[in-house]
The first five atom37 places (N, CA, C, CB, O) and aatype in JSON, in Angstrom:
{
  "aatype": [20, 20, 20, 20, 20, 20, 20, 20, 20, 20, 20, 20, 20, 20, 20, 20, 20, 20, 20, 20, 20, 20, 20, 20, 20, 20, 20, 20, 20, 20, 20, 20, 20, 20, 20, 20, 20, 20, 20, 20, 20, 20, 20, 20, 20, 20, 20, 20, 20, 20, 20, 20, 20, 20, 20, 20, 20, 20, 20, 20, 20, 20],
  "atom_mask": [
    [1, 1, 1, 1, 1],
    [1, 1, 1, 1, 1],
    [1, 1, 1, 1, 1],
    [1, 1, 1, 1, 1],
    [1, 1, 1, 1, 1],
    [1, 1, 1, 1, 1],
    [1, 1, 1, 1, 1],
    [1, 1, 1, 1, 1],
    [1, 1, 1, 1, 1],
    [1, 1, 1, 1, 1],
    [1, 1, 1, 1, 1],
    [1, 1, 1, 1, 1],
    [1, 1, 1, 1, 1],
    [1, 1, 1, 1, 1],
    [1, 1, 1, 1, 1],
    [1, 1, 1, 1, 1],
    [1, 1, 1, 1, 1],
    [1, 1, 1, 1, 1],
    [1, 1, 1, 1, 1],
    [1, 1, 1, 1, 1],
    [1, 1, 1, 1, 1],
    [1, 1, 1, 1, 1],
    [1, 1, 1, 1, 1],
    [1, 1, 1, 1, 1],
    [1, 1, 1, 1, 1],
    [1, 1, 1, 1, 1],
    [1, 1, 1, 1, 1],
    [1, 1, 1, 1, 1],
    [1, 1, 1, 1, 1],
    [1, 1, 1, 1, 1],
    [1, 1, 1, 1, 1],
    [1, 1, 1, 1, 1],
    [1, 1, 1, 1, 1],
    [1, 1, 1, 1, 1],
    [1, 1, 1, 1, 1],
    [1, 1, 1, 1, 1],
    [1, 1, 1, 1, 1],
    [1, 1, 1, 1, 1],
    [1, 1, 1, 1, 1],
    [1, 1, 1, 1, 1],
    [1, 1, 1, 1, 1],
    [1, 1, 1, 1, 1],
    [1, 1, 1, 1, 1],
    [1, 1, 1, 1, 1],
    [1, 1, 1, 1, 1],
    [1, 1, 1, 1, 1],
    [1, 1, 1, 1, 1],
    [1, 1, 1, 1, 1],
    [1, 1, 1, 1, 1],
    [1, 1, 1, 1, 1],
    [1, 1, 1, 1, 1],
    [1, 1, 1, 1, 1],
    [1, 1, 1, 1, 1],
    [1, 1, 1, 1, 1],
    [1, 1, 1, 1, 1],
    [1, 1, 1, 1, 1],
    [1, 1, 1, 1, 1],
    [1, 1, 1, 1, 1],
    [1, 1, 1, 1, 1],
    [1, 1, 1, 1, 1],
    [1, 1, 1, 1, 1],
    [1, 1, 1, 1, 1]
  ],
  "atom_positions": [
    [[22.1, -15.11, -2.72], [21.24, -13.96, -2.52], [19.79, -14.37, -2.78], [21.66, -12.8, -3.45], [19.36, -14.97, -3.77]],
    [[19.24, -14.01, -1.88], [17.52, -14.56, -2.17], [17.01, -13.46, -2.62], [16.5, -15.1, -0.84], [17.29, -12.3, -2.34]],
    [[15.94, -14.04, -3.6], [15.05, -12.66, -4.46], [13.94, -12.7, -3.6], [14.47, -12.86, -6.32], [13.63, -13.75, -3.03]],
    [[13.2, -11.47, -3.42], [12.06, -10.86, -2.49], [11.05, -11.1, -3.71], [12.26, -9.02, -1.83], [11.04, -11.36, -4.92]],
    [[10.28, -10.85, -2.71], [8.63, -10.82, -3.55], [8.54, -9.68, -4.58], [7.19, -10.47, -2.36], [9.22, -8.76, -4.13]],
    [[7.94, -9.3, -5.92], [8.73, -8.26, -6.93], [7.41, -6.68, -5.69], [8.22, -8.72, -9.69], [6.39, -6.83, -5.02]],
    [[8.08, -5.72, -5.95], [7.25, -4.86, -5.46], [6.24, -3.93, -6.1], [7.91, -4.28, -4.89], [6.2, -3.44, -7.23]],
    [[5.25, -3.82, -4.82], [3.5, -3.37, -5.91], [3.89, -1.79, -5.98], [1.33, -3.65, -4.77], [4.75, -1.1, -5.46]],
    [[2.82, -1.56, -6.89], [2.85, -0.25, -7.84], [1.83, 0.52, -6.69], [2.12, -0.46, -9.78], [1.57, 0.18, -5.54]],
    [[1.51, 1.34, -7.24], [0.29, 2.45, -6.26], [-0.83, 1.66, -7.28], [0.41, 4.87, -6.44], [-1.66, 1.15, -6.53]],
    [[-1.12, 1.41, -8.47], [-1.98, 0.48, -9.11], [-2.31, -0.89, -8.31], [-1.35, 0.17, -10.41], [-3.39, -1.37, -7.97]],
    [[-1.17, -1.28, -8.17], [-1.49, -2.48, -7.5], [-1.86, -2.77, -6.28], [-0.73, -3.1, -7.58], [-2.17, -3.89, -5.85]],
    [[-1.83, -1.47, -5.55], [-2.02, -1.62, -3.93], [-3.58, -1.15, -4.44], [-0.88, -0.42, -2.55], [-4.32, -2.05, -4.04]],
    [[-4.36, -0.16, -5.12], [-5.07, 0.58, -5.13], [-6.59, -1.15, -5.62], [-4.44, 2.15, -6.25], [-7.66, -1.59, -5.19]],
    [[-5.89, -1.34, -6.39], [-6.72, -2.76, -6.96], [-6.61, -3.77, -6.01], [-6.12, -3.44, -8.37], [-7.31, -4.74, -6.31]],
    [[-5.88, -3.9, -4.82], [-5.89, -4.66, -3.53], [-6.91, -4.48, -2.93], [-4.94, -4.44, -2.68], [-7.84, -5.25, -2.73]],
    [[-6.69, -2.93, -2.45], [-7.54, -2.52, -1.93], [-8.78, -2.64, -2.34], [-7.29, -1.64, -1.78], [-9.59, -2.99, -1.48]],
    [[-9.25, -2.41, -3.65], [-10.26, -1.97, -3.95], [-10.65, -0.25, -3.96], [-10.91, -2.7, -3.19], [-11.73, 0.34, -3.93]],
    [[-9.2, 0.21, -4.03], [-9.99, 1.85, -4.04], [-9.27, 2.74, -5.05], [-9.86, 2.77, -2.41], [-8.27, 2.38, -5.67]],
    [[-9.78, 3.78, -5.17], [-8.98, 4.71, -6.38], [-7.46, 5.25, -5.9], [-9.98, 6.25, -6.75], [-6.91, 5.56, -4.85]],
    [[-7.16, 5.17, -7.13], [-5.22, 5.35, -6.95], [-4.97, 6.92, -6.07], [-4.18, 5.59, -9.09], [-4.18, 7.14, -5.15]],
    [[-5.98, 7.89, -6.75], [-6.48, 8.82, -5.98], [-6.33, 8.86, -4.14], [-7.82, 8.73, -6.44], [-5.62, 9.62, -3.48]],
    [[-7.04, 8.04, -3.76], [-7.29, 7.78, -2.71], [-6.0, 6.81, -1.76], [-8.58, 7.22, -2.97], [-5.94, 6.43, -0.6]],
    [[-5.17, 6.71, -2.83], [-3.69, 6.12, -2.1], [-2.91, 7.52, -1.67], [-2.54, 5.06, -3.39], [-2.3, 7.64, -0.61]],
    [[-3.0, 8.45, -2.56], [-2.29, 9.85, -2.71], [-2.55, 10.65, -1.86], [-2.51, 10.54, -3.79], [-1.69, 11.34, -1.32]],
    [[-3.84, 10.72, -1.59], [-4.62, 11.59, -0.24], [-3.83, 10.83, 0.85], [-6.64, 11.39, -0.01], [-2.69, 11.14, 1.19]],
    [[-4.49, 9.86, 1.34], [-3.72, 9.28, 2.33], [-2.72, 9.28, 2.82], [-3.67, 8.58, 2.3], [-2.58, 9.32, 4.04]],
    [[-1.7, 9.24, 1.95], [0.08, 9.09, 2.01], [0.18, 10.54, 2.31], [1.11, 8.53, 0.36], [1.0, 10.75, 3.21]],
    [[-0.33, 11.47, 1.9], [-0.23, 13.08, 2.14], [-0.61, 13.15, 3.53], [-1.25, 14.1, 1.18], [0.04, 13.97, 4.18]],
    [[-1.76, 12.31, 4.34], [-2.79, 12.45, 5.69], [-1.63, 11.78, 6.36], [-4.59, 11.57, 5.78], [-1.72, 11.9, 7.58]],
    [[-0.65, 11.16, 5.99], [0.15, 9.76, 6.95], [-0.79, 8.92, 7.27], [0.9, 10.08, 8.48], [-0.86, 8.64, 8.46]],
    [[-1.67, 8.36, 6.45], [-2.19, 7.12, 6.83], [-2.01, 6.11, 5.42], [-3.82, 7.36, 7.35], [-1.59, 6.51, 4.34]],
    [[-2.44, 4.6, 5.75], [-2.61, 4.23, 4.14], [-1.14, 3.13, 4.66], [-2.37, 5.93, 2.53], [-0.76, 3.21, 5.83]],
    [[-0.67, 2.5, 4.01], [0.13, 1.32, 4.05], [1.56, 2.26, 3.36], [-0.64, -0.21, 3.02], [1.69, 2.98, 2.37]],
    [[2.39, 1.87, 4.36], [3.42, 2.6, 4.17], [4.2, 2.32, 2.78], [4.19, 2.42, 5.31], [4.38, 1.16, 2.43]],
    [[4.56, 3.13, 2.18], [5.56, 3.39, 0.59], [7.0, 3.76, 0.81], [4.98, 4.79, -0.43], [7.68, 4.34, 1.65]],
    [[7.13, 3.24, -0.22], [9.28, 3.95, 0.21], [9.28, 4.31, -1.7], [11.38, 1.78, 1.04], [8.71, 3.74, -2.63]],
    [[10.07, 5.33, -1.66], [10.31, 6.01, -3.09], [11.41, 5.58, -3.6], [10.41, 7.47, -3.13], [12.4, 5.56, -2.87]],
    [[11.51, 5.22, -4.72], [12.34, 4.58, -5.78], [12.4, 5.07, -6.64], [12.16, 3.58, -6.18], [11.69, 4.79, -7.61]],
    [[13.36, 6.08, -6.63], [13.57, 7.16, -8.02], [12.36, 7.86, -7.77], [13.63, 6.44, -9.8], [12.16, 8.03, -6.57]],
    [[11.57, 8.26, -8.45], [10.19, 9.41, -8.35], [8.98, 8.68, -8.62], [10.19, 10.74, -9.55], [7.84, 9.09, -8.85]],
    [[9.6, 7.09, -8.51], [7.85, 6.57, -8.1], [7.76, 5.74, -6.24], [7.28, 4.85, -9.7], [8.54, 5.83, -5.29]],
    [[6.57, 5.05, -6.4], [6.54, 4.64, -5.12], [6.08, 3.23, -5.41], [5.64, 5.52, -4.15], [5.54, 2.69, -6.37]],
    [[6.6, 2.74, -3.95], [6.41, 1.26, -4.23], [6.3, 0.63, -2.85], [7.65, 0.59, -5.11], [6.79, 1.24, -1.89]],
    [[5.49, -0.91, -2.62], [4.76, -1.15, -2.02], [5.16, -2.56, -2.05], [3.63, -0.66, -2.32], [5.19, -3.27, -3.05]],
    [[5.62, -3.06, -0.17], [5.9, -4.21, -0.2], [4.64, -4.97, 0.25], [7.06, -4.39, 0.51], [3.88, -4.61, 1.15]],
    [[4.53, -5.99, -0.44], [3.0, -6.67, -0.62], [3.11, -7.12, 1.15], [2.81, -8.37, -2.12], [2.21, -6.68, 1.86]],
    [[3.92, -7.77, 1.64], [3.94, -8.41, 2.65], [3.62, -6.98, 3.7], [5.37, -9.35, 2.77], [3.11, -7.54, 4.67]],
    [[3.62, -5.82, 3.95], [3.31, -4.79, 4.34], [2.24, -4.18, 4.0], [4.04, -4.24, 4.22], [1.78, -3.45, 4.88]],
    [[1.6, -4.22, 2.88], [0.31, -3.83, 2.47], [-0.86, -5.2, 3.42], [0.32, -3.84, 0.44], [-1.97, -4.98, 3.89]],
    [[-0.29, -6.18, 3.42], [-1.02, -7.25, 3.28], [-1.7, -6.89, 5.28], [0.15, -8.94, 2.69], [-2.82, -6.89, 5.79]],
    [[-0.2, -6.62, 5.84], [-0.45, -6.89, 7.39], [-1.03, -5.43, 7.76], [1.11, -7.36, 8.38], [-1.45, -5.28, 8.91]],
    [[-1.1, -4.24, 6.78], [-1.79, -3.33, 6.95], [-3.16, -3.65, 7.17], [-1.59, -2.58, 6.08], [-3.74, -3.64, 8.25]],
    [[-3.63, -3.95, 6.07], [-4.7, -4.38, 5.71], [-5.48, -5.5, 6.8], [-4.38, -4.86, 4.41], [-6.69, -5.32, 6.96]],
    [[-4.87, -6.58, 7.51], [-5.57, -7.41, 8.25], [-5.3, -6.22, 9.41], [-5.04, -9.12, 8.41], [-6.38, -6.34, 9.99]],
    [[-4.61, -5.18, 10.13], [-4.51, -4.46, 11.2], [-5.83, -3.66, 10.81], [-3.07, -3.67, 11.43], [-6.14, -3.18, 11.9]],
    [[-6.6, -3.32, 10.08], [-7.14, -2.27, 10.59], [-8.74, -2.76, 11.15], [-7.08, -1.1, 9.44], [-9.07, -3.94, 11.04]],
    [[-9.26, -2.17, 11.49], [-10.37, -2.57, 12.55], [-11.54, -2.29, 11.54], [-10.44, -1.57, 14.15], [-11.8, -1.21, 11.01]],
    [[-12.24, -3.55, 11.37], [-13.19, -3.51, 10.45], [-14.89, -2.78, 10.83], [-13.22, -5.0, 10.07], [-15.82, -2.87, 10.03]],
    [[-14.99, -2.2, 11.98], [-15.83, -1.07, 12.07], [-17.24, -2.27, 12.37], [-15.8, 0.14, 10.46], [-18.44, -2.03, 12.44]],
    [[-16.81, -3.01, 12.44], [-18.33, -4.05, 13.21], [-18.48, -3.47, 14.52], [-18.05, -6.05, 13.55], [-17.57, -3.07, 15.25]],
    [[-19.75, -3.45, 14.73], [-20.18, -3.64, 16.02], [-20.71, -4.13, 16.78], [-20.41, -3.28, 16.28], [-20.65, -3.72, 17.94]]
  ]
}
């Protein structure tokens, strides 16, 4: 059985990001934001999915 990468917290995506944990919560409510799956009554965050979120979104250069 192979072990996975351990999975991120809403802390830990929020400190990825760089933004308030706040601002993970709004989002996930809007359906936007790097997708979460619930584990008992918290949420959790596969890094390898946060990660390809994060290079997908369009960095607003022009």
């Amino acid at each position: 059985m192979q072990i996975r990468e351990r999975l991120w917290t809403v802390q830990d995506v929020a400190e990825f990001l760089g933004v308030p944990v706040g601002t993970l919560y709004d989002w996930r409510c809007k359906g936007y934001g790097p997708k979460a799956k619930k584990v008992g009554r918290y949420l959790r965050y596969e890094a390898e999915v946060v990660r390809q979120w994060f290079a997908e979104l369009d960095d607003g250069a022009a």
